[in-house]
N, C-alpha and C positions, 0 to 999 in steps of 0.2 A: 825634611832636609832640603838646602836648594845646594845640589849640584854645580861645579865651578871645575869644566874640565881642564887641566893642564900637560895633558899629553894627548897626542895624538898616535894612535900605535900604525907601523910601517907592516903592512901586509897582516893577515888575520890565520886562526888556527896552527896548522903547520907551515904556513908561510910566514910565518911571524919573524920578523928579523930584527926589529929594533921600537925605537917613541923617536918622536919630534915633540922637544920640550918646548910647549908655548911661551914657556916666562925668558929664556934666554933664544928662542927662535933659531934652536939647531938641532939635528938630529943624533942620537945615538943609538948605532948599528951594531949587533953582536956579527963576530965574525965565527964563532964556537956555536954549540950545541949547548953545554953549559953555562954562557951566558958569561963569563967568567975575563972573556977579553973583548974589548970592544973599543969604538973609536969614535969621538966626538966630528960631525960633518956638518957639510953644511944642508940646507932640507932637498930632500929628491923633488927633483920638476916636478913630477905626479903628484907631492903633495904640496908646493909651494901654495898654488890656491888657498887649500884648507888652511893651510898652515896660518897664514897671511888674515883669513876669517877666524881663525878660533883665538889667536893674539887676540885681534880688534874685539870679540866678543869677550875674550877673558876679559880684559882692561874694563870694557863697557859693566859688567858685572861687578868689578870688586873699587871702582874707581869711588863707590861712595864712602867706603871707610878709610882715606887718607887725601887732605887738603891739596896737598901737595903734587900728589896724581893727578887729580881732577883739574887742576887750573893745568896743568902740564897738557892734559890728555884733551882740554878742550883748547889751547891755544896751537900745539902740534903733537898731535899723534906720534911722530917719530920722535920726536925727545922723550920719549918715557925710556927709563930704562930699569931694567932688570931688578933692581936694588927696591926702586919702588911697586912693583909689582909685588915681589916678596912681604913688604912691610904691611903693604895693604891687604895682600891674602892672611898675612897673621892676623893681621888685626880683625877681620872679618871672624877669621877662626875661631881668635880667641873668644868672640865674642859670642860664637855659636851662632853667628850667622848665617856663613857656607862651611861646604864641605868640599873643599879639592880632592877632586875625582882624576886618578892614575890610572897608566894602563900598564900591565905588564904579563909576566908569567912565570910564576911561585915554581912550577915545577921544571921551567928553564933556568931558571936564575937571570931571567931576563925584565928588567926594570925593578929588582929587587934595591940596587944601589939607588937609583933616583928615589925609591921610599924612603930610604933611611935616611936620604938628604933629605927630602921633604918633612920626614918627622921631628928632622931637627931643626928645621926650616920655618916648620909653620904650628905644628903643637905645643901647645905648653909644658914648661920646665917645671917640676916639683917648687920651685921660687913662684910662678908667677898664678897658683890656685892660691883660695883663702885657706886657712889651715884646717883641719878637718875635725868635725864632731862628735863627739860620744860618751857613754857613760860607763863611767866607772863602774867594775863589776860588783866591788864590793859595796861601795856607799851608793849606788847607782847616781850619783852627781853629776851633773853633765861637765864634760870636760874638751879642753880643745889639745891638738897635736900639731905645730908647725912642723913644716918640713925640715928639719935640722938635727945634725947628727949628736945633739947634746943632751934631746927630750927624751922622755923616757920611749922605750921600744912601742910601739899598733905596728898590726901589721894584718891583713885578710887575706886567710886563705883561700884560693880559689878554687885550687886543684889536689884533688889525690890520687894517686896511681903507684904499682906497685910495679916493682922492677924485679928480676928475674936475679939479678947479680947484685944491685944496690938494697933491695927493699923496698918498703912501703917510700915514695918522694912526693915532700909536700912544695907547691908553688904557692907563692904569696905576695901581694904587693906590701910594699914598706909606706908608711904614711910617715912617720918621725922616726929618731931614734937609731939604731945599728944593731945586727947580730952579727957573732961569728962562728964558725963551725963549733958542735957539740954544746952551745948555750941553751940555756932550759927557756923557754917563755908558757905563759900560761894560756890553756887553750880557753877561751873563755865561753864554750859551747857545755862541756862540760865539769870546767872548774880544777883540773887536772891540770900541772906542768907537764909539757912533752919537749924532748930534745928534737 
């Protein structure tokens, strides 16, 4: 993996209070415990230095996957903005060439939102993979599955686990197709329909 950090986090462990987002060069500060209310700012003196270097290095890192950056980023630095930064970390992304590295904390709820933008930000959409392969259970044929809600149902189960009040719950990614509660699909491990 080559790492591509876009956050920089304000204070460490229990001092943890917020990220300074490299691609828009501001900070956001939870003012809660749970992480739940917060405020867009501008970067703490303390970390304007860093701040100022991890931009310049982001840009220097992801500048080779869009033209457009790079003539920007080599004629002035300061005219890069934000919009191209993002385009060129997709496009990096998507290509599997870096990985944008977050900071945050899962059990504050602190930089949980900047993920969710960044996943919609910079991962790929069900549209933008080849559609996926596999073989028929019965004819063993190989066959493909676009992403679309009109192909027949795949779907991989990942996870089993049993619930105390609901039952056995399965998790599963959808590759094509649709289901709705109480639909049978066929388990194809062992050849049985299961609701």
């Amino acid at each position: 993996a080559r790492p591509v950090p876009i956050h920089v986090p304000i204070g460490a462990e229990e001092n943890f209070s917020g990220i300074v987002d490299l691609v828009e060069l501001k900070a956001i500060v939870y003012s809660n415990t749970l992480g739940t209310e917060f405020a867009v700012e501008d970067i703490p003196s303390q970390l304007a230095d860093a701040a100022h270097a991890g931009h310049h290095d982001l840009i220097d890192l992801i500048a080779e996957f869009d033209d457009e950056l790079m003539e920007t980023y080599l004629e002035d630095e300061g005219s890069v903005t934000p919009e191209m930064i993002r385009r060129a970390l997709r496009k990096g992304t998507l290509a599997g060439e870096i990985t944008p590295v977050l900071a945050g904390s899962a059990f504050k709820n602190k930089g949980v939102q900047a993920l969710l933008d960044a996943i919609v930000d910079y991962l790929p959409s069900p549209l933008d993979v080849p559609p996926v392969q596999g073989l028929d259970p019965k004819s063993e044929a190989e066959e493909s599955r676009p992403a679309d809600y009109d192909a027949p149902f795949a779907a991989l189960a990942f996870k089993v686990m049993s619930d105390p009040y609901v039952g056995k719950l399965t998790y599963f990614r959808v590759y094509s197709g649709q289901v709705k509660a109480g639909d049978r699909a066929l388990n194809t491990t062992n050849g049985n329909t299961e609701r």
